[in-house]
C-alpha positions in Angstrom: 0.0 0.0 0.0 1.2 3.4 -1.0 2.1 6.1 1.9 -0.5 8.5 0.3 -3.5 5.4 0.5 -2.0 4.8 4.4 -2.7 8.5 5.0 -5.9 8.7 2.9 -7.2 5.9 5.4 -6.4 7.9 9.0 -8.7 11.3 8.1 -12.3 10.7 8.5 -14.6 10.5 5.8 -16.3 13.4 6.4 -13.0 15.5 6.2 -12.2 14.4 2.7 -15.8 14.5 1.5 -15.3 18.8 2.6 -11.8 18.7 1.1 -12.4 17.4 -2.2 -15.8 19.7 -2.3 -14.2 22.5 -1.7 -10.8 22.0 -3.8 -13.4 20.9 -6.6 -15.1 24.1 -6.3 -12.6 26.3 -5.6 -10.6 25.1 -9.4 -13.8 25.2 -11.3 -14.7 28.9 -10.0 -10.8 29.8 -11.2 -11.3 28.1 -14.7 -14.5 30.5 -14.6 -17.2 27.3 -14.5 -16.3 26.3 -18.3 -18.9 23.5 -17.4 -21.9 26.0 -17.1 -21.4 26.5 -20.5 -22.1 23.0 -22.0 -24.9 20.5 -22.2 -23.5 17.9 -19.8 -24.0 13.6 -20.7 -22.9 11.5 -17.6 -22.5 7.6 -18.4 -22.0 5.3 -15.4 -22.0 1.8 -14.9 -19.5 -1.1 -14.6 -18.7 -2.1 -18.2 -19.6 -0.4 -21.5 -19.4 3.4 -20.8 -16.7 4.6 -22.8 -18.0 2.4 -25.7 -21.5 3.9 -25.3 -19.6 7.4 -24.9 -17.8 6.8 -27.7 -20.8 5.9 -30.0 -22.9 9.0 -28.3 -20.0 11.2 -29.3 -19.9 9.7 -32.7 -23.7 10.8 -33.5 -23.9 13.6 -32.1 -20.9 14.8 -34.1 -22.1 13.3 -36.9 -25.4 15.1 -36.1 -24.0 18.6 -36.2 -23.6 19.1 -32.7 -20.4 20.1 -31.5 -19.2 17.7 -29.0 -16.4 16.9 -26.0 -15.7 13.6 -25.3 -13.9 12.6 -21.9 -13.7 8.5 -21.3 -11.3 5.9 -20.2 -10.4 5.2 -23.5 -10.1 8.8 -25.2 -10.8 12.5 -25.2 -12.0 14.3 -27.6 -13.1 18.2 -28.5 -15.3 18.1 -31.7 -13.6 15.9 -34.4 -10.2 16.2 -32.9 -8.9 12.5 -30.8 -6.7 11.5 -28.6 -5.9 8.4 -26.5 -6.4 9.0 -22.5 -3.3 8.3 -21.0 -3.6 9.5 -17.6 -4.8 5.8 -15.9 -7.8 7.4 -15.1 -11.5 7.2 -15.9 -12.1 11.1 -14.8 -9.4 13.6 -14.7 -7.9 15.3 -11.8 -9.9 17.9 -11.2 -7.2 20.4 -12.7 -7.1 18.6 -15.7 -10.7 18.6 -16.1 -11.5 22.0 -15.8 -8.6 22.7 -18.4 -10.0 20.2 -20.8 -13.9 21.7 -20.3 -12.4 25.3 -20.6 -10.8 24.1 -24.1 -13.9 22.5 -25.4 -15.9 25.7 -24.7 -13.1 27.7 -26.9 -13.5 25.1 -29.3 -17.3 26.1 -29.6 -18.7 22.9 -28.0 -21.9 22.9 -26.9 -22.2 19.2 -25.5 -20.2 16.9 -23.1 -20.3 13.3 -23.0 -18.5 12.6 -19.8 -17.8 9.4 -18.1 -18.5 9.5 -15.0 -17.0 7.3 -12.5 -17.8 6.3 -8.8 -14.3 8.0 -7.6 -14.9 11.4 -9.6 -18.4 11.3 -8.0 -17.1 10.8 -4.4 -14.2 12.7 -4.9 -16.4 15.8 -6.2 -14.4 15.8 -9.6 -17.9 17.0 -11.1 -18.2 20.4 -9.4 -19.4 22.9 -11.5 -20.7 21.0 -14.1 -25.0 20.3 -14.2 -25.9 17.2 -15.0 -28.9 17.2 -18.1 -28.6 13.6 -19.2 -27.2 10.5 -17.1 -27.3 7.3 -18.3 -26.7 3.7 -16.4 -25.2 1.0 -18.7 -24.8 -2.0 -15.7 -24.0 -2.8 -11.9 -21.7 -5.6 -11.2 -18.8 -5.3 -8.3 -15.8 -4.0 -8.4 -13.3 -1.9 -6.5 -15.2 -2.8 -3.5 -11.9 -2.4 -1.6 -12.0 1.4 -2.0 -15.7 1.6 -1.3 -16.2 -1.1 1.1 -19.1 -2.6 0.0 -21.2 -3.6 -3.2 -24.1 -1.2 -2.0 -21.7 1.4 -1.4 -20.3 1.3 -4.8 -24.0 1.4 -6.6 -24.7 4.6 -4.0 -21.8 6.4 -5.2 -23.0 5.5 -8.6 -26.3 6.6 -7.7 -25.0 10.3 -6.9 -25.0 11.3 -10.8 -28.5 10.7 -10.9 -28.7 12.4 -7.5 -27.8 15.4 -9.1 -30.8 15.4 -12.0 -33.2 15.8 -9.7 -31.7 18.6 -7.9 -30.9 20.5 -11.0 -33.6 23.4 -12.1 -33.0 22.4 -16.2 -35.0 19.4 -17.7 -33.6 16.4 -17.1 -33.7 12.6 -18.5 -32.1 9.4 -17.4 -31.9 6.6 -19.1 -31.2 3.1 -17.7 -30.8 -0.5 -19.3 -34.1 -2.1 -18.0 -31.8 -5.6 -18.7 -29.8 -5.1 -15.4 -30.7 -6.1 -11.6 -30.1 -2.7 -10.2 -32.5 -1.2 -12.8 -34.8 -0.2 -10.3 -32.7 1.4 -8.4 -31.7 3.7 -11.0 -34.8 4.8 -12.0 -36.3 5.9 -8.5 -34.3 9.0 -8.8 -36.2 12.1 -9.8 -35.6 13.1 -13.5 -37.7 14.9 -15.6 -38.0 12.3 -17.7 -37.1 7.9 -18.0 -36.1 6.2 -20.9 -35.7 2.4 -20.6 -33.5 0.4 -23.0 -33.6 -3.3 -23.4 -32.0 -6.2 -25.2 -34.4 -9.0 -23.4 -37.4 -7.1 -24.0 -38.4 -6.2 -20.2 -41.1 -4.1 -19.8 -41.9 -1.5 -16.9 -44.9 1.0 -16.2 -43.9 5.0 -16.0 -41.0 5.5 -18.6 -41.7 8.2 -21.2 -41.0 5.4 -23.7 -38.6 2.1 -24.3 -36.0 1.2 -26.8 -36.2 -2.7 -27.5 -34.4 -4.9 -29.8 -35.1 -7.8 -32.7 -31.6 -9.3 -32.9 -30.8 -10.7 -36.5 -27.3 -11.4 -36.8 -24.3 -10.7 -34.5 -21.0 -11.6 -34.9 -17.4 -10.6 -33.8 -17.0 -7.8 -36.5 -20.9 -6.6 -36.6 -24.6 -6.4 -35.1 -27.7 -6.6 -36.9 -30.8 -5.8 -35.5 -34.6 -4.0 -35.7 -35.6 -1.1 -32.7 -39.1 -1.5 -31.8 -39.9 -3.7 -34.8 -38.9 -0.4 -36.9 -35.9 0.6 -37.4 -33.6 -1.4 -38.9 -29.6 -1.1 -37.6 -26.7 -2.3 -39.0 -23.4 -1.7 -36.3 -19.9 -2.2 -38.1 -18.5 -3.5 -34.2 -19.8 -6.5 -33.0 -20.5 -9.0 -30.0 -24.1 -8.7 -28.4 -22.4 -6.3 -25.6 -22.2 -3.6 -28.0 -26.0 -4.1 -29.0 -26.8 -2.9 -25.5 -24.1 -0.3 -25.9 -25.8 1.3 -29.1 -29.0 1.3 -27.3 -27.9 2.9 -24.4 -26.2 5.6 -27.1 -29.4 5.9 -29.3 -31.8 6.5 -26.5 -29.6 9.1 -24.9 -29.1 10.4 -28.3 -33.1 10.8 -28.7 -33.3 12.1 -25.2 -31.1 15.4 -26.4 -33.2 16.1 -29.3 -32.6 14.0 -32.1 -34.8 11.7 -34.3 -34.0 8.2 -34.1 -33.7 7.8 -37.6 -31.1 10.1 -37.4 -29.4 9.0 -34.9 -29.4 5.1 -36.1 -28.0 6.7 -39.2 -24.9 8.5 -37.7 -24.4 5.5 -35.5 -23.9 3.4 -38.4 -20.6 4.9 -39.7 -19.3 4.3 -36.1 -16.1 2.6 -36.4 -15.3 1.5 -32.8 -13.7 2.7 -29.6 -9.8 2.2 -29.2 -8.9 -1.0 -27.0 -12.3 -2.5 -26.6 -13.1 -5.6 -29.0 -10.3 -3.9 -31.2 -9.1 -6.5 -34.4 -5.2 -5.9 -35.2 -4.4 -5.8 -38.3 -1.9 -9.5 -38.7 -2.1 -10.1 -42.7 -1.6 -13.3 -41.5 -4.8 -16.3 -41.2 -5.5 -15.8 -37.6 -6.6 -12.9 -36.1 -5.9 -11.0 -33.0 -8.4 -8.5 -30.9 -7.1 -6.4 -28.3 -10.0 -6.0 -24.8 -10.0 -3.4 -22.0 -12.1 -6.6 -20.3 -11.0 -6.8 -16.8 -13.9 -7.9 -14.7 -15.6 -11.4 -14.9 -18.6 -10.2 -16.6 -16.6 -8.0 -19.5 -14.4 -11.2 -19.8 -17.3 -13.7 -20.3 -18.7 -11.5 -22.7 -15.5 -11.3 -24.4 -14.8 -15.1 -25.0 -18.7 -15.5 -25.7 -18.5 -13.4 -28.9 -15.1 -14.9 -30.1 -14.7 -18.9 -28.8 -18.1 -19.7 -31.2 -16.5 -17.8 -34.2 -13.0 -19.1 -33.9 -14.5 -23.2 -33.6 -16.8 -22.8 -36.2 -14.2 -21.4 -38.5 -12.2 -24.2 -37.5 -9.9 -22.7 -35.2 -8.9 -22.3 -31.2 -9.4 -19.6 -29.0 -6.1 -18.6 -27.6 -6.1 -16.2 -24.4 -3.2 -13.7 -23.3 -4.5 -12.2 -19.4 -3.4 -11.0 -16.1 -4.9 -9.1 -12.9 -4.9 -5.8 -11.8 -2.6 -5.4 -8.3 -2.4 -2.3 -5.9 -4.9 -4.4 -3.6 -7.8 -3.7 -6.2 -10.2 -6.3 -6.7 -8.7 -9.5 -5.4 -11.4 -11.3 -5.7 -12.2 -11.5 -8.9 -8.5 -12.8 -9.8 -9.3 -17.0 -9.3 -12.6 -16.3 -11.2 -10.7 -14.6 -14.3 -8.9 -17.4 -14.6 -11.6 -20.2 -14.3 -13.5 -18.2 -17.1 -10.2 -18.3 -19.4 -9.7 -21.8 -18.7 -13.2 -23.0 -19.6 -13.8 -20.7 -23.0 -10.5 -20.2 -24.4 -8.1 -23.7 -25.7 -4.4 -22.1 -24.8 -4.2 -19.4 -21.9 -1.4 -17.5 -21.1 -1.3 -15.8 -17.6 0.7 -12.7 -17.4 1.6 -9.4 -15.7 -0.8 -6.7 -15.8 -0.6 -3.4 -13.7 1.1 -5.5 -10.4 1.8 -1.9 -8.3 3.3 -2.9 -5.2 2.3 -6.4 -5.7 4.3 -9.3 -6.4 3.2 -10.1 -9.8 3.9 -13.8 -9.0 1.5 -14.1 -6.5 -0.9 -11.8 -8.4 -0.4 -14.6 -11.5 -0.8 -17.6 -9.6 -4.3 -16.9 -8.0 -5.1 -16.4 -11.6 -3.5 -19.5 -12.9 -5.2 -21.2 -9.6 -8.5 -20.4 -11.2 -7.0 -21.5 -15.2 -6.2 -25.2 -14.0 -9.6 -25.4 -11.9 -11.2 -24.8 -15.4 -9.3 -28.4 -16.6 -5.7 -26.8 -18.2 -2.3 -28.0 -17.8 1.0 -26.4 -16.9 3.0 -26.1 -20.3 0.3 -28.4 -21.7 -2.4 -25.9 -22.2 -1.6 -22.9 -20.1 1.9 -20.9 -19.6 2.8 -18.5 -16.6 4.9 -15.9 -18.1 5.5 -12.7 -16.1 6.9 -10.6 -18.6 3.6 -9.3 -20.6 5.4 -9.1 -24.0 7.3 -12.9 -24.2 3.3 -13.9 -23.3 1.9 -12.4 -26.3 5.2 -13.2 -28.5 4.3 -17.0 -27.5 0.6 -16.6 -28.4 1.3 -15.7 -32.0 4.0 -18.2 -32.3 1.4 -20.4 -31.2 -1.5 -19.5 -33.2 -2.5 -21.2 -36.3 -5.2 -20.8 -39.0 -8.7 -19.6 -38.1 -7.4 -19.3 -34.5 -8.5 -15.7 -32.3 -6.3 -14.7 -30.0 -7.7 -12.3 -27.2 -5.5 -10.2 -25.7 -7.4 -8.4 -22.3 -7.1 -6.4 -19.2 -5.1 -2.9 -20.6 -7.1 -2.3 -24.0 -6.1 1.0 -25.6 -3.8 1.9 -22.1 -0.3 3.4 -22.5 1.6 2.8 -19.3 2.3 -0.4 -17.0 2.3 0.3 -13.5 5.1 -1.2 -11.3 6.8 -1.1 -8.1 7.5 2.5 -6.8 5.2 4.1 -8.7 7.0 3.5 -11.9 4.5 3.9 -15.0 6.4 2.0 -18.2 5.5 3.1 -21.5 3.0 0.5 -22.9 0.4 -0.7 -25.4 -1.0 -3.9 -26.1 -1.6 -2.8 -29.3 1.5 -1.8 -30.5 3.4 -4.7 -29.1 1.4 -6.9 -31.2 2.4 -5.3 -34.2 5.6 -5.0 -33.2 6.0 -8.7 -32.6 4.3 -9.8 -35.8 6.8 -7.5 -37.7 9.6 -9.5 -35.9 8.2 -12.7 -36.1 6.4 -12.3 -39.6 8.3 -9.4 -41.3 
């Protein structure tokens, strides 16, 4: 544990609830409240907010609204990208207030904003009004900084808090497929929208979007809104269904027509690091996940194990587990989950901190050979992160998938001493299939 987390962990709660309320405060009132200018879009969840920011950011640009983006994956002030590299869902609040400040210059006049439980508990949102939230899904994780499982939904549950405090109208809109559903939609909004792949149904939403699947596969999504309107996604997996619904409702809920907004959707091209195909030139293919939790995992090897057997081919899996005492539990059940869906797994570093990445490894291997694999039969332990993915493309033959997860589009590994390496699964991959391939 770093001396900064042993501090953190001696002031009372209420103290650094004050501090970061007023430091918040105090930097957005010096930027002069660049927030106040801009229509703000919070997304919160567990898994599939910076896709669904992504794709909301995608229309509405494509719609002719001038638009910020701020996600795990990326930034963005109107057409103008860049990757996030600051290992952190919401920025400092310094860095925010610089970044809202440059998209009002820019003559935004929308946010999307992913909002995290941290930013929300640390006040990183001061200054800013809420007009739109949205709730993707609920499942735990970083309980250790939170405590608990219904801590971490309350802290979630302060973005839509804040729409029924504001004086503007206001709309949430909530995935009607998740447990927590309810939850999220007895906060006071001016309006609900529901969303729904599994066709739920509930009483007092202002209306629902609900799917007709057709066709979904690794590379695309086909499927019918309300047994209307016809949408054809250039990503795939049935995650990113729900994603595009959660975009397309929240889309609708700013002003747009949903034909429109199904329209500017469909030149969406995908968000970096998550379900993200390298390009090999070779006959098997490699994707590149942010997946890091049990449920983004599963949904991971569910879209690409069926694809790679039926074409013939193995699923081959390159993943580690987050250290710095976050989310321990989860480790063994990563494993067991690569174990039963993929035919090779390789166990690796990922983000150890102060850990020992052995240890970190083996609980993760632990749960690999409780799926049914072997030591140097069917699954490797291999510390350094780029000799595991140099032995999966050695390894990978025709038709094969090999599914890389846990750091996505991130640029930095995070050691011992607070050391940050320069890194990207991404480019590694290419790198090695130049040296292996030329």
């Amino acid at each position: 544990m770093s001396l900064k987390s042993s501090i953190r962990k001696l002031i009372p709660s209420s103290v650094l609830y004050w501090y970061h309320w007023l430091a918040s405060w105090f930097v957005a009132l010096v930027f002069g409240l660049p927030g106040k200018k801009l229509i703000v879009i919070g997304v919160t969840g567990t898994k599939g907010k910076s896709t669904t920011c992504a794709m909301l950011w995608h229309i509405l640009q494509q719609s002719g609204y001038s638009t910020g983006l701020i996600s795990t994956a990326q930034f963005a002030i109107n057409h103008k990208t860049w990757l996030n590299d600051l290992k952190m869902t919401m920025p400092s609040r310094v860095k925010l207030q610089y970044l809202l400040r440059d998209m009002v210059k820019a003559g935004c006049t929308h946010l999307v904003l992913e909002t995290s439980s941290e930013g929300l508990m640390q006040s990183r949102a001061a200054g800013l009004t809420y007009r739109l939230a949205a709730f993707t899904n609920l499942a735990p994780e970083h309980l250790e900084s939170h405590g608990s499982y219904e801590a971490y939904r309350a802290a979630k549950g302060k973005l839509f808090v804040s729409l029924g405090k504001s004086k503007l109208a206001t709309t949430s809109v909530v995935n009607l497929d998740d447990k927590e559903a309810a939850f999220f939609l007895n906060f006071s909004a001016g309006a609900r929208i529901g969303y729904t792949v599994q066709n739920r149904v509930r009483s007092g939403l202002s209306h629902i979007l609900s799917v007709d699947l057709l066709k979904v596969s690794p590379h695309q999504a086909q499927f019918v809104i309300n047994h209307k309107w016809p949408v054809a996604l250039s990503v795939g997996g049935a995650f990113n269904v729900a994603n595009a619904l959660a975009a397309l409702a929240t889309a609708q809920a700013c002003g747009l027509e949903l034909s429109q907004a199904i329209k500017s959707l469909e030149s969406f091209s995908g968000t970096p690091g998550r379900l993200e195909f390298i390009e090999t030139n070779r006959a098997f293919k490699v994707v590149v996940d942010y997946a890091h939790t049990p449920e983004s995992l599963e949904a991971l090897y569910q879209t690409l194990a069926p694809a790679a057997h039926q074409a013939g081919g193995r699923l081959l899996a390159v993943l580690g587990s987050c250290g710095g005492g976050r989310d321990k539990a989860k480790r063994e059940p990563l494993g067991r989950l690569a174990g039963r869906y993929a035919d090779l797994v390789w166990v690796t570093n990922e983000d150890p901190y102060d850990e020992d990445p052995m240890i970190i490894m083996q609980t993760v291997a632990r749960g690999v050979r409780a799926s049914g694999k072997y030591e140097q039969e069917s699954m490797w332990v291999v510390e350094d992160r780029r000799e595991a993915i140099t032995q999966a493309l050695q390894q990978a033959k025709s038709h094969d998938y090999i599914a890389i997860s846990g750091k996505g589009s991130e640029q930095w590994l995070c050691v011992s001493g607070g050391q940050k390496i320069p890194w990207d699964d991404r480019q590694v991959v290419k790198e090695e299939l130049g040296r292996l391939f030329g």
